[in-house]
C-alpha positions as CSV (number, residue, x, y, z in Angstrom):
1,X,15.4,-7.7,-18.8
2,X,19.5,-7.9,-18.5
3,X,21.4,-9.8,-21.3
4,X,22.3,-12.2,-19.0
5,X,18.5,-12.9,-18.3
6,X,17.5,-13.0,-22.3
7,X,20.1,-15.7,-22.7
8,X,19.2,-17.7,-19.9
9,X,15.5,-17.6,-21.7
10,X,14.4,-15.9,-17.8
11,X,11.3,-14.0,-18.0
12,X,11.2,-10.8,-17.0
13,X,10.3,-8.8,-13.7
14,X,7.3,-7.4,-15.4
15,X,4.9,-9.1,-18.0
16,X,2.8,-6.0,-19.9
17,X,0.3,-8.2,-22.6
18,X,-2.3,-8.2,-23.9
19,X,-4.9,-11.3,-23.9
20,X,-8.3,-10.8,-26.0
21,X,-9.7,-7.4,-24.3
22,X,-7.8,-7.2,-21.3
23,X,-4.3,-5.8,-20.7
24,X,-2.7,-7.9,-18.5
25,X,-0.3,-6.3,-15.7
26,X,1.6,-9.1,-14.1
27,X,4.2,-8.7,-11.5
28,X,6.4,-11.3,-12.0
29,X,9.0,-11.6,-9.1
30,X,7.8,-14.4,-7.3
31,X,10.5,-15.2,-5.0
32,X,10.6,-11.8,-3.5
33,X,6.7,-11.3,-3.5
34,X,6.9,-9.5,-6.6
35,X,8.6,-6.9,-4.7
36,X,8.0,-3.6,-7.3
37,X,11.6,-1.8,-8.0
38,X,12.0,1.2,-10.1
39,X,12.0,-0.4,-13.4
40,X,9.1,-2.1,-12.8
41,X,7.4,0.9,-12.2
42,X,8.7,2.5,-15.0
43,X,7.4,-0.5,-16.6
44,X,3.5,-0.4,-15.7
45,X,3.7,3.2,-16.5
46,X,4.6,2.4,-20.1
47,X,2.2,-0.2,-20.3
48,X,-0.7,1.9,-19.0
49,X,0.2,4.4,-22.3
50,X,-0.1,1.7,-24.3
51,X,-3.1,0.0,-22.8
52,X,-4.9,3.3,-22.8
53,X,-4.3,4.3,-26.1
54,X,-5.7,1.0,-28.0
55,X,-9.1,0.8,-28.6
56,X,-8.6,-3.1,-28.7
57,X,-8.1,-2.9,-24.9
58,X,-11.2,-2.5,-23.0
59,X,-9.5,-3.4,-19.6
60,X,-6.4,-3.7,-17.5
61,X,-6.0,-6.7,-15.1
62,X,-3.7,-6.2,-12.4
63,X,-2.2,-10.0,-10.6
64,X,1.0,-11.2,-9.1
65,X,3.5,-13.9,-10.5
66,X,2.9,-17.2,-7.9
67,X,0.9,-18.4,-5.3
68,X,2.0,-16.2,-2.4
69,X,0.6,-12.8,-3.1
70,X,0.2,-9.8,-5.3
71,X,3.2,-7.7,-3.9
72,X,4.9,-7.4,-0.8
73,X,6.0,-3.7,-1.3
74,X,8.7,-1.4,-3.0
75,X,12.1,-3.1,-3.2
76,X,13.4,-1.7,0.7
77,X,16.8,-3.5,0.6
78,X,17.8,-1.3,-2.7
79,X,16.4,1.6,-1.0
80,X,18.1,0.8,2.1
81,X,21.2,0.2,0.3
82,X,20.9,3.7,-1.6
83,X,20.0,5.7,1.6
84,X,23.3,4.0,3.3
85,X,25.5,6.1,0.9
86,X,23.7,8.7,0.8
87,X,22.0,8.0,-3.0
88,X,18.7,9.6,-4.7
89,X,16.9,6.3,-5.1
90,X,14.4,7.3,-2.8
91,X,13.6,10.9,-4.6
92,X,13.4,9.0,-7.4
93,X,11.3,6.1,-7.2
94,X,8.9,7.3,-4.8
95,X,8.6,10.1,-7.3
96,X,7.9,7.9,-10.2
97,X,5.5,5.5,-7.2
98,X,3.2,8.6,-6.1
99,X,2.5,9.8,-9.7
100,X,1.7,6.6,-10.8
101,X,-0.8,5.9,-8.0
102,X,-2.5,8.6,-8.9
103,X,-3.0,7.8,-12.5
104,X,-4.7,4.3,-11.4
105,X,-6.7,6.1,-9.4
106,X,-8.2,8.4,-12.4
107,X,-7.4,5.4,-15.0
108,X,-9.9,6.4,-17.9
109,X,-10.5,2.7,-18.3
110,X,-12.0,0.1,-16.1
111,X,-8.5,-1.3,-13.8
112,X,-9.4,-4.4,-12.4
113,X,-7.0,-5.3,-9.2
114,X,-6.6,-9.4,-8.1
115,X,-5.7,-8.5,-4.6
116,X,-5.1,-12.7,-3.8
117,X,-2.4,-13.4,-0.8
118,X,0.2,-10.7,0.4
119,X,-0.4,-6.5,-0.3
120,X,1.5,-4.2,1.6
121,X,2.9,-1.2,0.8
122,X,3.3,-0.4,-2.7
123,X,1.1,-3.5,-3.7
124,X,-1.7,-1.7,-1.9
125,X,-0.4,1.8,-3.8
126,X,-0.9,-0.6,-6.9
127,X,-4.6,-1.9,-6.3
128,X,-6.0,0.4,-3.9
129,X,-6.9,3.4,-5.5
130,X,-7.8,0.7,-9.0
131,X,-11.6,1.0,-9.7
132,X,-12.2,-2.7,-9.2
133,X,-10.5,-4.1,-6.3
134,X,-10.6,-8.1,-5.7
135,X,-9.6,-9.5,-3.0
136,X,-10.2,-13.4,-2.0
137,X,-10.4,-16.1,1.0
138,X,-5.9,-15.7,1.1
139,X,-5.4,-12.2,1.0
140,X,-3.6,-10.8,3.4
141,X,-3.4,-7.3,3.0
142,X,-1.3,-4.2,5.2
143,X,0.9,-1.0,5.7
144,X,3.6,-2.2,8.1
145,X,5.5,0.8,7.4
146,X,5.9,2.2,11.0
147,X,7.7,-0.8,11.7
148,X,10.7,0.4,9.5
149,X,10.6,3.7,10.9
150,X,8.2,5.3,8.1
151,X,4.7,5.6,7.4
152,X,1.9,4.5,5.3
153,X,2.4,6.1,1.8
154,X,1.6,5.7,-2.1
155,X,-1.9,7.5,-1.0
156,X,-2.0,5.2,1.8
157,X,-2.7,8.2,4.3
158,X,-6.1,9.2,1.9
159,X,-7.7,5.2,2.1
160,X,-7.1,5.1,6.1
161,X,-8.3,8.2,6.6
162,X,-11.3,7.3,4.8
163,X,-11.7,4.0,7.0
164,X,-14.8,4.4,9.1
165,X,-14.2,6.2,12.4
166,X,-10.7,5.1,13.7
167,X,-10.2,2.2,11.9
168,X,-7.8,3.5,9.0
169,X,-5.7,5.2,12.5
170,X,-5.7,1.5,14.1
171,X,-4.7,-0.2,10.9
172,X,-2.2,2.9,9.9
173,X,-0.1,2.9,13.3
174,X,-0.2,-0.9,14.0
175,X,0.2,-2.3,10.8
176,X,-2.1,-5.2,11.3
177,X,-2.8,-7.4,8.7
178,X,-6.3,-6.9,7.0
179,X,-8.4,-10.3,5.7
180,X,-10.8,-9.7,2.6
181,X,-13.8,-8.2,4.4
182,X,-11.8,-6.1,6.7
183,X,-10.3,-4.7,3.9
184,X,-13.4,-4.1,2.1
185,X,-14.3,-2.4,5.6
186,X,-11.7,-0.4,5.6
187,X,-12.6,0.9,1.6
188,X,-9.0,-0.8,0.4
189,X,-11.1,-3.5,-1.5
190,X,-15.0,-3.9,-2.9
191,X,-15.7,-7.5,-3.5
192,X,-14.1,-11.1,-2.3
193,X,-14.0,-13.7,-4.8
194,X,-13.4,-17.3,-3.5
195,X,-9.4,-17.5,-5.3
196,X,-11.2,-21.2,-7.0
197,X,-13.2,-19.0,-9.2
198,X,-10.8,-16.5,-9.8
199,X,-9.5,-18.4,-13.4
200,X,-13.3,-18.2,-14.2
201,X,-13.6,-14.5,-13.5
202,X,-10.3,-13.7,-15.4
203,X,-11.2,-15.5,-18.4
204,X,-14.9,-13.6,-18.4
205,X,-13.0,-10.2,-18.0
206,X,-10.4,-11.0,-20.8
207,X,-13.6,-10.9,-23.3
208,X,-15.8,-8.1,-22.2
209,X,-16.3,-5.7,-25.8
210,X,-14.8,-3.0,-25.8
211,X,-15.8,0.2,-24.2
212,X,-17.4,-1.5,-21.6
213,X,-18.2,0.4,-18.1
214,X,-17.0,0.1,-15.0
215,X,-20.6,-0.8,-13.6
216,X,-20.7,-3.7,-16.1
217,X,-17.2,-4.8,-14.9
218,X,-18.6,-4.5,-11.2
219,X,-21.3,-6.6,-12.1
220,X,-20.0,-9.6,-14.1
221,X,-17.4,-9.0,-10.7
222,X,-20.5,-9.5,-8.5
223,X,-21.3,-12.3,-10.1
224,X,-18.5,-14.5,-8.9
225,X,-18.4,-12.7,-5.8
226,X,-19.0,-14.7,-2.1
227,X,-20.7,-12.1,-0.5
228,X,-18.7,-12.0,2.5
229,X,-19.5,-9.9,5.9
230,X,-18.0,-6.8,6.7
231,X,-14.8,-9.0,8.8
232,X,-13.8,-9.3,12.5
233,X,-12.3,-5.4,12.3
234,X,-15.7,-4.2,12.6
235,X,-16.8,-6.0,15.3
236,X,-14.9,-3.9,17.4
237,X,-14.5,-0.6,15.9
238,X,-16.0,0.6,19.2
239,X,-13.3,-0.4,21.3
240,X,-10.2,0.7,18.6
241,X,-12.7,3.9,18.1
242,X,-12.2,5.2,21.8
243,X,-8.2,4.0,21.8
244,X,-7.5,5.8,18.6
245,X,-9.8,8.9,18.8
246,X,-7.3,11.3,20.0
247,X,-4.5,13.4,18.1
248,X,-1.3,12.9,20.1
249,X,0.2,8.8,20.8
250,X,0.4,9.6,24.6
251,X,-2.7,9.7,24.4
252,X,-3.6,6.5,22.4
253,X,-1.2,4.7,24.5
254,X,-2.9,6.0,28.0
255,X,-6.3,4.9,26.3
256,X,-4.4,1.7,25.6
257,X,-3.5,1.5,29.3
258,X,-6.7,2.0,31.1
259,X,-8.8,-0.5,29.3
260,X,-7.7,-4.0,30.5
261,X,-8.8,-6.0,27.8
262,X,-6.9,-8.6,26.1
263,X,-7.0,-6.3,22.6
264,X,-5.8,-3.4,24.6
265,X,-2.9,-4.8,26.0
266,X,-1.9,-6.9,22.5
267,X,-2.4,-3.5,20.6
268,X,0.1,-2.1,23.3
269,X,2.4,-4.8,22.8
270,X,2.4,-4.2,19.4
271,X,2.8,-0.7,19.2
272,X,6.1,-0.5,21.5
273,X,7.6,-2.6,18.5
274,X,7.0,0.3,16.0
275,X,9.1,3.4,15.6
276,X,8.1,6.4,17.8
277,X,9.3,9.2,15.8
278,X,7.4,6.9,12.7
279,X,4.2,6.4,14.6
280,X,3.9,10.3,15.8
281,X,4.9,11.7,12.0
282,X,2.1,8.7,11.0
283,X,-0.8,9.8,13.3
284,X,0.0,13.7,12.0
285,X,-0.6,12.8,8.1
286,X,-3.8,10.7,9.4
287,X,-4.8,13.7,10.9
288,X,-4.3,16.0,8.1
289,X,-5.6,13.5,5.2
290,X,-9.2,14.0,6.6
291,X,-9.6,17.5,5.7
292,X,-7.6,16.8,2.2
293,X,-9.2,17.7,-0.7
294,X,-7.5,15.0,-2.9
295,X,-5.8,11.8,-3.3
296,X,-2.7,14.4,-4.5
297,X,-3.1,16.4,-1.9
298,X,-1.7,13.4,0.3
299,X,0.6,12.1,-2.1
300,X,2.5,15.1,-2.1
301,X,2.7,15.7,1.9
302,X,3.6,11.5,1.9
303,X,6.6,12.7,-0.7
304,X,7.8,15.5,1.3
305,X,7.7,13.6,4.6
306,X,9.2,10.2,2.4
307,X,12.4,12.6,1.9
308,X,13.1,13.2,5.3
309,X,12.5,9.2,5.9
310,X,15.2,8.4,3.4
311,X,17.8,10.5,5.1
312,X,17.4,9.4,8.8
313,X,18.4,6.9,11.2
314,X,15.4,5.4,11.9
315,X,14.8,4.2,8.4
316,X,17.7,2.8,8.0
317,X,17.6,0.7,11.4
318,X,13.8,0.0,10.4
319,X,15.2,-1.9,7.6
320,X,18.4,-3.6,9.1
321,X,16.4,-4.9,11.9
322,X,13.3,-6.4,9.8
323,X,15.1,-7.4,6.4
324,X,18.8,-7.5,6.3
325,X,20.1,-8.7,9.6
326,X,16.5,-10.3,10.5
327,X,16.9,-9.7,14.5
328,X,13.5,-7.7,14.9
329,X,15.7,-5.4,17.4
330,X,15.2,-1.9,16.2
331,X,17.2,0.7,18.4
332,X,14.9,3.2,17.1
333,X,15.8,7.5,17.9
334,X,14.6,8.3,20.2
335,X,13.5,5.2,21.9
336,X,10.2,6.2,23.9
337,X,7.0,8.3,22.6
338,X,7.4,10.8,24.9
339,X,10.6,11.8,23.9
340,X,9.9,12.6,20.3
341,X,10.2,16.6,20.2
342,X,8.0,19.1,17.8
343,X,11.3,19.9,16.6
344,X,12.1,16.2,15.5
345,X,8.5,15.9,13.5
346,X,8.6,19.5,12.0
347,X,11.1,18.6,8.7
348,X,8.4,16.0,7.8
349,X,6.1,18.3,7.5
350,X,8.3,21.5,5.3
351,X,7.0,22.2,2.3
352,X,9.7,21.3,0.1
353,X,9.9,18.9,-3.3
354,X,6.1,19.1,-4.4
355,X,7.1,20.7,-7.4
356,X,8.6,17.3,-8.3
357,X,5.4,15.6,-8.8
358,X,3.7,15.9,-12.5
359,X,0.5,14.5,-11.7
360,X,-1.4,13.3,-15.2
């Protein structure tokens, strides 16, 4: 917290506390959806060191500050700002973001996730890959991230490749928003809990004893859960299983174009909005995620490709268009599908930078 902000008696960006058994993660940057920038990162890092190493804390509880969501994402106008000038904001903090999501995943203690209103992007790379992931009648959870001219990361490429059939390629390439039960569909989430009986919940959690497992978190979890079905997604996982079954767009798009359906054409709609260079380097990581042996195995082909992102064009007009001039009129290079060359995709793909990622 800044000097200015102690004085002014502000809290700060990240609360890291612990209450009874549980330590308590809150992002705490309501007015920008708890937006996560590098020092918060930094911050839940240090406070997963500490919460591991006391015995006192059986626990961590992940939430967001405010009633609109857990977290919108990474902070894009400061990484838009750094990429403009050519900075290392972007090396750095999805460095720091990656390593991170792959400590939650192999957290040694239970890490429950309140997944309530907005996740997308990095909030997802913050509950995700947690072992207990909560979700609720408001969330609203999705990887938009072809629509600023980059692609689903922080491990995002492993949990839609693990979607059943094409599901994780649909949700990946479209960025469609995902309710409670499609996102326990899609493996992004395991329970809904009705966001009434979430205070309830919390306070049980903050009082387990300590050393208690993960299949006795899940349960007292169960408890409160509603017991929702498996979401409108699945309904039509046939349909978004025969458009998103190939390996190249053209060809998703000409599957797109021969069924007439009202979907179809919508999903069409929706995907001319999305950067083409983005969508085609997307689809590629999909495809390679499925024969991945790890969770790191992605990360580090997301961080390789994520440097390339932070030095081009399309990023940067990604950003301008959806968050600082607001116009929703990307000029994206090049403009159509068809025109994005093998050349153009190959430097997302070189094997450079892994060495910069320390996994625990």
């Amino acid at each position: 917290m800044s000097e200015a902000a102690a004085v002014a008696g502000a809290e700060p960006d990240l609360i890291a506390r612990r209450e009874g058994a549980a330590g308590i993660i809150r992002l705490n940057r309501p007015k920008a959806l708890n937006a996560m920038t590098l020092e918060m990162s930094l911050g839940i890092d240090a406070a997963l060191d500490q919460f591991e190493a006391d015995p006192g804390v059986a626990l961590v509880l992940l939430e967001g500050a405010g009633e609109r969501g857990l977290c919108a994402g990474g902070d894009i106008r400061g990484l838009w700002e750094s990429s403009k000038v050519g900075g290392d904001l972007g090396k750095v903090f999805w460095r720091q973001e990656y390593v991170m999501n792959a400590r939650i995943a192999k957290f040694p203690k239970p890490y429950v996730a309140f997944m309530d209103g907005l996740v997308m992007g990095g909030g997802v790379g913050l509950s995700a890959h947690s072992s207990h992931r909560v979700v609720t009648e408001r969330t609203k959870l999705a990887m938009p991230e072809v629509g600023l001219g980059f692609f689903p990361d922080v491990g995002g490429t492993w949990l839609l490749s693990h979607s059943p059939g094409e599901i994780g390629t649909y949700f990946g390439l479209t960025g469609q928003t995902m309710n409670g039960p499609d996102a326990i569909y899609a493996g992004f989430a395991d329970a809904v809990v009705p966001s009434s009986k979430w205070p309830a919940l919390r306070e049980v959690l903050t009082k387990v004893r300590a050393g208690v497992t993960a299949a006795e978190v899940k349960k007292l979890i169960d408890g409160f859960a509603a017991g929702e079905p498996s979401g409108p997604v699945a309904a039509v996982q046939a349909s978004i299983d025969r458009w998103f079954g190939h390996d190249r767009m053209q060809d998703i798009v000409a599957a797109l174009l021969r069924d007439g359906s009202e979907m179809a054409q919508a999903t069409l709609k929706t995907l001319a909005e999305k950067s083409p260079r983005g969508m085609v380097v997307t689809l590629k990581l999909l495809r390679l995620a499925r024969t991945a042996k790890s969770l790191e195995e992605c990360l580090v082909r997301e961080y390789r490709a994520a440097l390339q992102v932070f030095a081009s064009d399309d990023f940067r007009e990604g950003v301008r268009a959806a968050v600082i001039d607001k116009d929703r009129q990307p000029k994206w290079s090049p403009p159509r599908i068809q025109d994005v060359t093998p050349e153009m995709v190959a430097p997302y793909f070189a094997e450079i930078g892994a060495d910069e990622l320390r996994f625990p």
